[in-house]
N, C-alpha and C positions, 0 to 999 in steps of 0.2 A: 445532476451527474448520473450516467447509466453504469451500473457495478454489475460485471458479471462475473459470478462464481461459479469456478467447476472442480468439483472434488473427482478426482481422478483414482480410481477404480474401488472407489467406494462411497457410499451414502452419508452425507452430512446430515446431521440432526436438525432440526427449524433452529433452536437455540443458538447454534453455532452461527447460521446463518445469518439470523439476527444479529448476533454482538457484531461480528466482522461487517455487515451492511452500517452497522451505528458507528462504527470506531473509522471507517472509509469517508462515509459522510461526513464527518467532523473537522478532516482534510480541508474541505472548503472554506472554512474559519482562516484556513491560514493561506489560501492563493484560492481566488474566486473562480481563476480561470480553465479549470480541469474542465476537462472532455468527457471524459468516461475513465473509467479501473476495470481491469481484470484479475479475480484473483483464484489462484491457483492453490488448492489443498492435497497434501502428496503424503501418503505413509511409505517411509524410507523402508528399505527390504531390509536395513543391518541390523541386528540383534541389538544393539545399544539401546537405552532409557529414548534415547532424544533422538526418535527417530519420525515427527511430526514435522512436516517441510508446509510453509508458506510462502509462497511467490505473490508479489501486487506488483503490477504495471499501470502506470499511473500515465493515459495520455493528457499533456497537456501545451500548449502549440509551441513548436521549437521541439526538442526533445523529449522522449519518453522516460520517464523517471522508471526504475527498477530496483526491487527490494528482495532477499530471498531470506530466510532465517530457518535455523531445523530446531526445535527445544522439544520439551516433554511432551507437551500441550496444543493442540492448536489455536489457545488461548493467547498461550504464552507468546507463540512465536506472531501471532498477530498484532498485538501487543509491540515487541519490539520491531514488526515491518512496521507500521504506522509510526511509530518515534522513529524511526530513521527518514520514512518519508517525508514528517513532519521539517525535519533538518534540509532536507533534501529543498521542501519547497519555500522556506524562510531566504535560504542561499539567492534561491532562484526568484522568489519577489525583490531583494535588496538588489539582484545583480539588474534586472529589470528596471528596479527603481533609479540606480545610478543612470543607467543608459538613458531614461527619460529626461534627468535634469542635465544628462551631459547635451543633448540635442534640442532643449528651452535656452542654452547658452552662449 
């Protein structure tokens, strides 16, 4: 799968870069069929704690899967894009899977 990250008007550390590349790939465990991710690292302008924005776009054929989360962290909130993706692509294998055994029938 090709991950591309872009931190947007700021430099991401290799660290970061790493976990979000390890936690993207793992994706694959759960629907073999992805294309590529993009993901997007945004520091919100609002004065708030949780102002760390993660965006993934997740191509995979049929529809593009979409996640955005703002937390503390950009830990954090990658952490919960990926559990949502994770939901996201489970739905999307079972609905997959039914449509195969409804057309073997």
């Amino acid at each position: 799968m090709n991950i591309q990250i872009h931190s947007i008007h700021f430099d991401a550390d290799q660290k970061l870069l790493d976990l979000i590349n390890k936690k993207v790939e793992k994706l694959n465990h759960y629907f073999d069929a992805i294309i590529g991710s993009e993901v997007f690292l945004k520091i919100d302008k609002a004065s708030t704690a949780e102002n760390k924005v993660v965006e993934i776009k997740l191509n995979v054929p049929g529809n593009d899967l979409f996640v955005k989360r703002q937390c503390q962290s950009f830990e954090e909130a990658a952490d919960e894009c990926t559990d949502a993706l994770r939901q996201q692509l489970k739905k999307r294998k079972e609905k997959t899977r039914r449509n195969l055994s409804r057309k073997q029938i």
